[in-house]
N, C-alpha and C positions, 0 to 999 in steps of 0.2 A: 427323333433321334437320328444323328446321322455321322458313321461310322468307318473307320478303317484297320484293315486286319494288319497293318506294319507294313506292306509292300503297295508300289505302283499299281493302280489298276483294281485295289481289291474293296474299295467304296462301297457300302450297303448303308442302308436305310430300316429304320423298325421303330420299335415301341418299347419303352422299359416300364413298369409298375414298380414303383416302391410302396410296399407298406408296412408302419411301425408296427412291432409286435409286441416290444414293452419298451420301458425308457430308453434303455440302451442295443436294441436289437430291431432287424429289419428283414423283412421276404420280400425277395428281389425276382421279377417274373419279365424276360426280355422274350421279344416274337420277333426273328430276323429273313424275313422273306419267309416265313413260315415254321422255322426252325425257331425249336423252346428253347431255352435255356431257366436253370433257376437257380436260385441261390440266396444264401443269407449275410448280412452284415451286422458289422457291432461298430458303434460310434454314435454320432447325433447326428441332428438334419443337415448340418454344414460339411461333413466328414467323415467316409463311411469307408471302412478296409473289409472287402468283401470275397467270397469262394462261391464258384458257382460250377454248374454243373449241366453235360448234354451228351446224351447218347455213348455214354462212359469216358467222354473227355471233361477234364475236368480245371479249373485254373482259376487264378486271383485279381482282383481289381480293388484300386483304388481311386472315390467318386469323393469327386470333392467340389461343392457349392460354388458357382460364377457369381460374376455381378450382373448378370441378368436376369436371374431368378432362378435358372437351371444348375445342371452341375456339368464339370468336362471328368472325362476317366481314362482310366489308362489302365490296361490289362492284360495279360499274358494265359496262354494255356501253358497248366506243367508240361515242363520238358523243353517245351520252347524256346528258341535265343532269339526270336523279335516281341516286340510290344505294340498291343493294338490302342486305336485312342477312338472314343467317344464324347460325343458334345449333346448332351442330353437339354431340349425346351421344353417346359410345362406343356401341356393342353391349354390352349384357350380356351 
């Protein structure tokens, strides 16, 4: 996964886990240079509108399936007026 917080210069790299928890629901577990983050979705495997949550900050993304097998996202912490974006690859 590889990441930006909305501004110049703020580039990271991590890992996201999704896994389904029933049809319509998802536990979302990201590792960002060591920093957790968790959170749940509702939608399906293509389209997923998700909350998540770290160290009492808390905020919304929306991951939505590429044509490369992965998904790109886009997400904000409450309160915030910029938007961060992710471009999520499977594991080989």
């Amino acid at each position: 996964m590889q990441g930006s917080n909305g501004e110049p210069g703020t580039n990271y790299t991590g890992s996201l886990s999704i896994v389904q928890t029933s049809k319509d629901t998802f536990k979302l577990s990201w590792n960002i240079g060591g920093d957790k983050y968790t959170g749940y979705a509702v939608g399906d495997a293509r389209i997923m509108a998700a909350s998540f949550t770290s160290d009492g900050s808390s905020g919304t993304a929306l991951i939505v399936e590429d044509d490369a097998g992965g998904y790109k996202s886009v997400w904000a912490f409450n309160g915030e007026k910029r938007m961060g974006y992710e471009v999520l690859t499977p594991k080989k």
